[in-house]
C-alpha positions in Angstrom: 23.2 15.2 -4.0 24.5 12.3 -3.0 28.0 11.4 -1.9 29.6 8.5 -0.1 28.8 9.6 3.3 25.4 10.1 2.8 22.8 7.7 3.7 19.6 7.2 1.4 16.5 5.5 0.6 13.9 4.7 -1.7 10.2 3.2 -2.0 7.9 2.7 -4.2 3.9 3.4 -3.0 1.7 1.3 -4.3 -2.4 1.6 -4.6 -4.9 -1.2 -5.1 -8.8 -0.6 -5.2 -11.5 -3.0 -6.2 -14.9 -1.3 -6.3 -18.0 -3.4 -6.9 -21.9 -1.8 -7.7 -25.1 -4.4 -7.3 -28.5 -2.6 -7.6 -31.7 -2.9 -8.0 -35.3 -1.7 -7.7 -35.0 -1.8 -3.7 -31.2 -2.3 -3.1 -28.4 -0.2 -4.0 -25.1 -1.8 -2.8 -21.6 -0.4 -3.5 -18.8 -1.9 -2.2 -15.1 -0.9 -2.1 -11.7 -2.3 -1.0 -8.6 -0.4 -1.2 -5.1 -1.6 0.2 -2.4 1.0 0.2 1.6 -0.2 0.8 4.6 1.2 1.2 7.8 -0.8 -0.8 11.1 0.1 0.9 14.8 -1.3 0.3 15.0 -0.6 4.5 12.4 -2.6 6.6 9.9 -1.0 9.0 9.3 -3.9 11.5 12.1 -5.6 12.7 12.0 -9.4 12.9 12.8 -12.0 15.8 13.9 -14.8 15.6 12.4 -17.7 17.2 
């Protein structure tokens, strides 16, 4: 439970995939990207400033 002294966080995961099949008689390809991100309301890599 949450009270004023506590500290929190949240995030959202997110999952993208794009898959794509080409095939014939002599060549089968499958191919598949996927990106995978984490969305949080605290950052993971700190920025400088230049």
């Amino acid at each position: 439970m949450l009270t004023p002294t506590t500290s929190h966080t949240s995030f959202i995961g997110q999952r993208s995939r794009l898959n794509l099949n080409y095939g014939d008689e002599k060549l089968p390809i499958k191919l598949a990207l996927q990106s995978v991100r984490t969305w949080r309301d605290t950052p993971t890599i700190a920025t400088i400033a230049g």
